[in-house]
C-alpha positions in Angstrom: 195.6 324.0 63.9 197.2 324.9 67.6 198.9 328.0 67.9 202.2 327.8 68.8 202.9 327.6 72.0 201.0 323.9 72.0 202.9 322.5 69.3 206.4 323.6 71.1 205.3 322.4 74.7 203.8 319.3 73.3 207.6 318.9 71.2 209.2 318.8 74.2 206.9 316.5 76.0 207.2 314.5 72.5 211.1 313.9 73.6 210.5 313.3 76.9 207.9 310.4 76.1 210.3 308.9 73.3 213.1 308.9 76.3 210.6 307.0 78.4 208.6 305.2 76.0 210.7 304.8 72.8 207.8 305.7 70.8 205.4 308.6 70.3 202.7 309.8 67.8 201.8 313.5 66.5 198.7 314.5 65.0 196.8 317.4 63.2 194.4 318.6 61.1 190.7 318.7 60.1 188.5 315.9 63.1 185.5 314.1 63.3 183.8 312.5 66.3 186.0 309.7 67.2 184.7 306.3 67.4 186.0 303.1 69.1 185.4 299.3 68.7 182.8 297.9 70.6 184.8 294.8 72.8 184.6 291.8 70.7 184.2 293.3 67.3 184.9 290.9 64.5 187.6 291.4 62.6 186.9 293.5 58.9 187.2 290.4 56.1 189.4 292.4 54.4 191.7 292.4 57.1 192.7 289.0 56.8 194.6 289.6 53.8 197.4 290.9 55.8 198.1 294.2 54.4 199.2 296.6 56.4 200.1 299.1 54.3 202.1 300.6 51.8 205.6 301.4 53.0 209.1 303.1 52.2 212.6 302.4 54.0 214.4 299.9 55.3 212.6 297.0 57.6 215.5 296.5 59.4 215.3 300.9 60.9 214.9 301.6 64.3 212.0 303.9 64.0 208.7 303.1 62.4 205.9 305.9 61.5 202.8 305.0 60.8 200.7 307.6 58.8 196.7 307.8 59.0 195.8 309.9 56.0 193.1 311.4 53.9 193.4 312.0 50.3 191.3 315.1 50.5 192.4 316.7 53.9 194.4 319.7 52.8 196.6 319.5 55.9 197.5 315.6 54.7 198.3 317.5 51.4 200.4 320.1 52.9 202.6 317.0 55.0 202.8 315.3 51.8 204.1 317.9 49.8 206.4 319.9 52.1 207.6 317.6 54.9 207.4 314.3 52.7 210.0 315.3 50.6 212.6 316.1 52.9 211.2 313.0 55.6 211.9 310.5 52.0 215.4 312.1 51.7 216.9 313.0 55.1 215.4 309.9 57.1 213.7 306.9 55.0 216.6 306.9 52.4 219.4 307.0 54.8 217.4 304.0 56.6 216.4 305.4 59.7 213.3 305.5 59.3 210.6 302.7 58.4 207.2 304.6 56.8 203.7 303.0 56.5 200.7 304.4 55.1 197.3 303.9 55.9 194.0 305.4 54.7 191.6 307.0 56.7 189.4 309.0 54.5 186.9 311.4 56.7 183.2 310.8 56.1 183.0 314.7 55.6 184.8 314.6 52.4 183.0 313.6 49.2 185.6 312.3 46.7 188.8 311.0 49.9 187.4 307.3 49.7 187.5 307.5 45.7 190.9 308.9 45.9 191.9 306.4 48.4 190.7 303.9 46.5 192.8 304.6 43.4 195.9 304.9 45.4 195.4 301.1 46.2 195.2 300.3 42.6 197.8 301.8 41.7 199.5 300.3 44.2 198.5 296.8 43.1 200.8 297.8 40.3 203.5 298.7 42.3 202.5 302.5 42.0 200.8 303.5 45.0 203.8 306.2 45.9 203.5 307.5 42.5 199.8 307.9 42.6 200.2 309.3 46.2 202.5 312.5 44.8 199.9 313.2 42.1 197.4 313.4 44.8 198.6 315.3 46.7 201.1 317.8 44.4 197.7 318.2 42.0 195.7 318.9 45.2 193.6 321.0 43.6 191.2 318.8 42.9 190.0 318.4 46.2 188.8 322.1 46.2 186.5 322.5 42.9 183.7 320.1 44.2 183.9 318.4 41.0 183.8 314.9 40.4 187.5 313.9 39.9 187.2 310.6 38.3 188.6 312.0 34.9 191.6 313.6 37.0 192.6 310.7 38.4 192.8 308.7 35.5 194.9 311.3 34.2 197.0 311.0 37.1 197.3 307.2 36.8 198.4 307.8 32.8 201.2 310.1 34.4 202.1 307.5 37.1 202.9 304.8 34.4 199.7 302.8 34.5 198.3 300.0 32.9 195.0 302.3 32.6 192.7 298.8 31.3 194.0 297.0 34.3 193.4 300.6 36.8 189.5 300.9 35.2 189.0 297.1 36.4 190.5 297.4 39.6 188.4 300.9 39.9 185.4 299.8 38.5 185.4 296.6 40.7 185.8 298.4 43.6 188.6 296.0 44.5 189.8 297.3 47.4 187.2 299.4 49.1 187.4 296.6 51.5 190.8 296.7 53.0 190.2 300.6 52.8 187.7 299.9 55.2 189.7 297.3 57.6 192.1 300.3 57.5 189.4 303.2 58.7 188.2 300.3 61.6 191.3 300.0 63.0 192.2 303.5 62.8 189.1 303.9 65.1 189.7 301.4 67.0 193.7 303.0 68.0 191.6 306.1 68.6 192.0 307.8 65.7 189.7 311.0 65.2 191.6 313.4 62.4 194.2 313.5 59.8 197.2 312.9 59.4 197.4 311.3 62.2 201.1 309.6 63.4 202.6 306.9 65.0 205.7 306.6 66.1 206.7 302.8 67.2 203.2 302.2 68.1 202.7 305.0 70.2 200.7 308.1 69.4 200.9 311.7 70.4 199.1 315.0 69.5 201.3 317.9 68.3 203.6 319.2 65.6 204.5 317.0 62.7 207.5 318.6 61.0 210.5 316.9 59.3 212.6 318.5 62.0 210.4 316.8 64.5 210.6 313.4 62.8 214.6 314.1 62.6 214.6 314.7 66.4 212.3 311.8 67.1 214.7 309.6 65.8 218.2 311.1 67.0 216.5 310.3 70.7 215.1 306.7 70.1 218.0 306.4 68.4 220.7 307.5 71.3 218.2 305.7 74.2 219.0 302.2 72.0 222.7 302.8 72.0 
């Protein structure tokens, strides 16, 4: 991570670009070469289903994050477990702030694309937040090197699964494809680490605290006025 003198000039570049822009993204954490779309590139299949993620907060708020994450990045665990909280209730509950999720697990860690991929199933039954907190709040799991596929069933019993229908969906590998359309078009926005943020399409590299967020959206907020 920066030290922090970055993370406070890049801030208050942050809120001169929102002033300008009305948008900006922040990002941290653990990289990997970044890769881009050749011109042309076909669209993933999975893709055409139209997700675009699993969201929280009103679809009528003025600001909209969207979150590029990695079940296994311990900085992605951190965000979710400290700033998350406070984010859910100071910001998406008091509808000012839209929040999508989308998966970008990093070819460097063994088990993220696993863990992504249960996150979707639980999310096909309307669980995927719940699964997300025991991801990341049990985030222990990501540091023994052991296969975690026992874990994370146990996780989906304490999220209020339907555990027959979560082995299918698991099993069948059900949506390793739209976990994929996700990673390609992360790449293709320039994505290279995790979490990465966007902030009404835009992106930006520095700090991503709540207070950030908070200020983020008192300025696109005032420039709308």
């Amino acid at each position: 991570m920066a030290e922090a003198a970055g993370p406070v000039k890049g801030f208050y570049y942050l809120l001169g670009a929102v002033a300008i822009g009305g948008g900006v993204a922040l990002w941290y954490g653990a990289q990997r070469p970044a890769g881009t779309a050749p011109p042309g590139a076909a669209t993933p299949v999975a893709a055409t289903d139209g997700f675009r993620g699993f969201t929280l907060g009103s679809d009528t708020a003025r600001v909209e994050v969207t979150e590029y994450s990695d079940f296994e990045c311990p900085f992605c665990a951190q965000f979710g477990t400290v700033q998350m909280p406070v984010i859910r209730e100071q910001l998406i509950a008091t509808g000012r702030v839209r929040w999508r999720f989308r998966d970008f697990p990093l070819p460097g860690h063994q088990y993220s694309r696993y863990a992504a991929l249960v996150a979707q199933c639980a999310g096909e039954q309307g669980r995927f937040w719940e699964m997300h907190d025991q991801l990341f709040f049990h985030h222990q799991w990501a540091q023994t090197g052991k296969n975690p596929r026992g874990l994370f069933r146990d996780f989906a019993k304490q999220a209020g699964l339907d555990l027959a229908k979560y082995d299918a969906c698991v099993n069948a590998q059900r949506y390793d494809g739209r976990i994929q359309a996700s990673v390609e078009e992360g790449t293709a926005l320039g994505v290279s680490g995790t979490p990465t943020f966007f902030v009404n399409g835009h992106r930006y590299g520095g700090r991503s605290t709540s207070d950030d967020f908070k200020a983020v959206a008192d300025s696109i907020t005032k420039s709308r006025k």
